[in-house]
N, C-alpha and C positions, 0 to 999 in steps of 0.2 A: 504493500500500500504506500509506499514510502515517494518512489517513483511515482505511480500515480499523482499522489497529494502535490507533487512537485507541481506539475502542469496543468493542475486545472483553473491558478488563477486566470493564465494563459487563456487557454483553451476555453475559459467562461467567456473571456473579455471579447471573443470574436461574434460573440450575440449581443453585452451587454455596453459596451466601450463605449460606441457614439452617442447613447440616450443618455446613462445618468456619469458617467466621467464627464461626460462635455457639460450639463449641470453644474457638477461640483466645482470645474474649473471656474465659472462664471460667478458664481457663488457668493454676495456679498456680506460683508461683514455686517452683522448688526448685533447691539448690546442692550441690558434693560440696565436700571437702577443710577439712580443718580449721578454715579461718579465714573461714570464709565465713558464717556466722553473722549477722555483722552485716548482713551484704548481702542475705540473706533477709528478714532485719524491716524493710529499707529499702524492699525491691524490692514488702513488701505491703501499705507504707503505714501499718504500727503502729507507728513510731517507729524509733529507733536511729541508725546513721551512713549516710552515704549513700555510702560508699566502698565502690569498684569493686577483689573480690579473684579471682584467678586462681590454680585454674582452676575452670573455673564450669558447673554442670550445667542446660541451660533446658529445661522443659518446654514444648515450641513445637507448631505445629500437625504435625509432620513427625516427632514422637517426641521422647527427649530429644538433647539437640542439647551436647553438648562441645565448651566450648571452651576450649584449652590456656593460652593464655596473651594477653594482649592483641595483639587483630590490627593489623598494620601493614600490609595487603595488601588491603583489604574491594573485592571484585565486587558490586556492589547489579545485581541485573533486574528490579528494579520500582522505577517511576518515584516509589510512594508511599515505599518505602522508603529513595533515594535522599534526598528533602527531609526525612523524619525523621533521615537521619545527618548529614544538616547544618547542623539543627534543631538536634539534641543535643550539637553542637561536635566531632564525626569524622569531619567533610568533609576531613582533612589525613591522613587513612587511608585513602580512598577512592581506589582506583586505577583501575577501569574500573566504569564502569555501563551499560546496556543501550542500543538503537540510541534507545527512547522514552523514555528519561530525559535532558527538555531544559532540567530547572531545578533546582535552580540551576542559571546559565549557564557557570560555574566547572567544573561536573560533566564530568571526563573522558569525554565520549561515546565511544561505540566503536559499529560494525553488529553487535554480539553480539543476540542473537535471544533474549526470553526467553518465548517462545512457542516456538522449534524450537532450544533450547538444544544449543551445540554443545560437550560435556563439554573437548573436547581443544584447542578456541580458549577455552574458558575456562581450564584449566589452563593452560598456555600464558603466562597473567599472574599466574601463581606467586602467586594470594591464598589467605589461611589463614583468611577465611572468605566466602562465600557467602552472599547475602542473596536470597531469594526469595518472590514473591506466592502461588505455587503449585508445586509441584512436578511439574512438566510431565515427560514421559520419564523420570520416576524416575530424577530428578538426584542427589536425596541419596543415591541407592545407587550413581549410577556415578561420584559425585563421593569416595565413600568409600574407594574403588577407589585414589584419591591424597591419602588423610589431609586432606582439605579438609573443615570443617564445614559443612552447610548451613541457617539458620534460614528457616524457613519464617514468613510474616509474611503473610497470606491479607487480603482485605478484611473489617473487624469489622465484626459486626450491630449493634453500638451504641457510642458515647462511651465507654464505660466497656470494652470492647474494644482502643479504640484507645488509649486511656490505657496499659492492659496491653500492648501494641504496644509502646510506647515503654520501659519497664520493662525489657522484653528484649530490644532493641536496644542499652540504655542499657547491662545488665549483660554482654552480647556483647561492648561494643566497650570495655569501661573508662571509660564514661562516664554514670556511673548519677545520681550528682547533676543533672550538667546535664539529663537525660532526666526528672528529678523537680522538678527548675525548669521546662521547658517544658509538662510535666502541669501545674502551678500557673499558669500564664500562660495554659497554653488553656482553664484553669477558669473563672480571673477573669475572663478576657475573654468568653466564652461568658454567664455571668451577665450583664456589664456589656449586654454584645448583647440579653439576653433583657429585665432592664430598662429599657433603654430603648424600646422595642418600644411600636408604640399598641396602645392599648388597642380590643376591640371588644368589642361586647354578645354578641358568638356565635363562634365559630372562621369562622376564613376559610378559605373553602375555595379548593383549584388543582387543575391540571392538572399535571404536573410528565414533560414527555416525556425520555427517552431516546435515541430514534430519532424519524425521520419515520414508522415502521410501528405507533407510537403504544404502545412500551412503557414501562410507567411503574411509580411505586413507593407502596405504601401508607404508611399512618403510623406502621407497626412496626419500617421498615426503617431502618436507619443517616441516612439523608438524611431520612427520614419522623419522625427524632424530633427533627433536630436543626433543622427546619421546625416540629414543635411548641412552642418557646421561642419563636415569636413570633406563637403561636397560631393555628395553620393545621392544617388537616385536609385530607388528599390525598380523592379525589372516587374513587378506586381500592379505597378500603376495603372501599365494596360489591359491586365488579366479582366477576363467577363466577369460579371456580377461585384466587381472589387468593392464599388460602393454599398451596392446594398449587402455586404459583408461587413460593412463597419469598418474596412481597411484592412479587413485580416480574410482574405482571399485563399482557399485551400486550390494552390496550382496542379498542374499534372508534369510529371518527371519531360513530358516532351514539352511541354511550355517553356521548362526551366531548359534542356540542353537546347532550343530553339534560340532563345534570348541571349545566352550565351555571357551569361553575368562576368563582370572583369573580377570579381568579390564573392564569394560565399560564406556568410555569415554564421554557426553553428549554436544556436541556443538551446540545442536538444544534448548536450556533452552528458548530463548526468542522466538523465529521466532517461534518454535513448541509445546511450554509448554511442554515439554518431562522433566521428572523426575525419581526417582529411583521409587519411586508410580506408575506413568504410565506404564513405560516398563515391573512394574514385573503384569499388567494383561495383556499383551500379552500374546498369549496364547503358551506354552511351556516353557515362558521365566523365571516364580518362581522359576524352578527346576534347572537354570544358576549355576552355582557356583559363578559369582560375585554378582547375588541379594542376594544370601542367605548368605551371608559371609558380606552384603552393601560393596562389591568394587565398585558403581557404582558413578560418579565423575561427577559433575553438573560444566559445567564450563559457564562463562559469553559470548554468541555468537559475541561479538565485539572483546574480546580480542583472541578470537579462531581463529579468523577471521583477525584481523589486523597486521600483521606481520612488527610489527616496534619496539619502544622501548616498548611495552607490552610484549614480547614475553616470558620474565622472570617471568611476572606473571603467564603467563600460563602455565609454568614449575613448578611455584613455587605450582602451585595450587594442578598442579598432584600427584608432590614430598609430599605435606602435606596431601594430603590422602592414598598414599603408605607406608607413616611412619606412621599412625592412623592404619590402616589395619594391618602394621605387628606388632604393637604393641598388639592388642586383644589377 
């Protein structure tokens, strides 16, 4: 199950992504109580103080989400949202997270399910709030059931999403500065990424799989735009139905050797054992221009996958095999 568990936030996102990620991304801040004011112009980036006041109303993807007072109790069931609250510095609030939240290694794991979320082994560790990727069995209604709040924190359809991600985790947990330092570090670094990048006369094009069943993602998606900072264009663009896929278009092995990607991207390394070994005995696939050239780019399926403060690894990863490649 272990593999499985890996890929289904994946594997959900190609039905769910464009409805409620693009949502969340757009998602504005709003606060109750008197003194919150400042925490609004912080939280939207027009100036002001960056201090975290209680109690605090977020407009999350799951409605608006109340929360009483600074939590000292926080449940995370999503692996992305786990390394953003330790990103933000309220990893020492973090009391239990999900069976697939294995990083940080500090992170209290627990077998809690956050795919068959169990309301009553999650009560059970008395947290005062609830962090989650998607609201599976309509947890924020049975979690409500025991005054727990639950923020809903879904996969964003672009940077500027998960920016916003961070924002209201930050103002969740009373750690809204540090959440607007981490914004500013995944900024400059993302630039820093983007310029150093070579240069090419045309976009470079890839393959960028998912699975071994050849699902992949266009250049509008999350991963698709943050592949465009080093000038790349996914080969999925043109594939039929790619939109009404949400971006995440399952290709056929002859679309891909037809296209002829200069890049092949591998986010299936754990869940699928996929390697530049593997793909090149597929059959057609030796004669690629990116196997016979080795552009074929093994990335680690958590950090492909978790779109929080790794995201710069996984830029960083592409980037150092595009500088090896045109260095040959």
């Amino acid at each position: 199950m272990r593999t499985l568990t890996r890929r289904l936030p994946v594997l959900a996102a190609l039905l769910a992504l464009a409805g409620s990620a693009a949502a969340c991304g757009s998602t504005p801040a709003s606060t109750t109580g008197a003194n919150n004011t400042s925490a609004t112009t912080a939280a939207s980036g027009t100036g002001g103080t960056a201090a975290s006041t209680f109690p605090v109303s977020i407009a999350a993807a799951n409605g608006t989400v109340r929360v009483g007072s600074r939590p000292a109790a926080i449940l995370s069931l999503s692996p992305t949202a786990t390394e953003m609250l330790y990103a933000i510095g309220a990893g020492s609030q973090v009391k239990a997270v999900d069976s697939d939240s294995d990083y940080p290694p500090q992170a209290p794991h627990t077998k809690l399910s956050a795919y068959q979320p169990n309301a009553e082994a999650i009560v059970a560790y008395k947290p005062d709030l609830v962090v989650e990727s998607g609201d599976t069995g309509q947890l924020t209604k049975r979690l409500a059931a025991f005054s727990v709040p639950v923020l809903e924190l879904p996969a964003p359809s672009n940077v500027a999403g998960e920016y916003a991600e961070f924002t209201e985790l930050g103002r969740a947990t009373g750690h809204l500065a540090q959440a607007q330092q981490e914004v500013a570090r995944l900024r400059a670094q993302l630039r820093q990424i983007s310029a150093a990048a070579p240069h090419h006369a045309g976009p470079l094009t890839y393959y960028y799989e998912l699975d071994q069943t050849y699902y992949s993602v266009t250049s509008s998606t999350f991963v698709g735009q943050l592949l465009s900072l080093l000038g790349m264009k996914s080969i999925a663009d043109k594939a039929a139905g790619a939109a009404s896929a949400g971006g995440y278009p399952q290709l056929s092995a002859e679309y891909i050797i037809k296209a002829n990607p200069d890049y092949i991207i591998l986010a299936d390394t754990i869940c699928c054992q996929q390697s530049a070994a593997t793909i090149a005995k597929r059959p057609g696939w030796s004669g690629l221009t990116a196997v016979k050239r080795g552009h074929v780019i093994g990335l680690n399926d958590d950090i492909a996958s978790r779109w929080g403060p790794r995201i710069t690894s996984l830029l960083r990863a592409v980037e150092t095999a595009i500088a090896k490649g045109t260095s040959r």
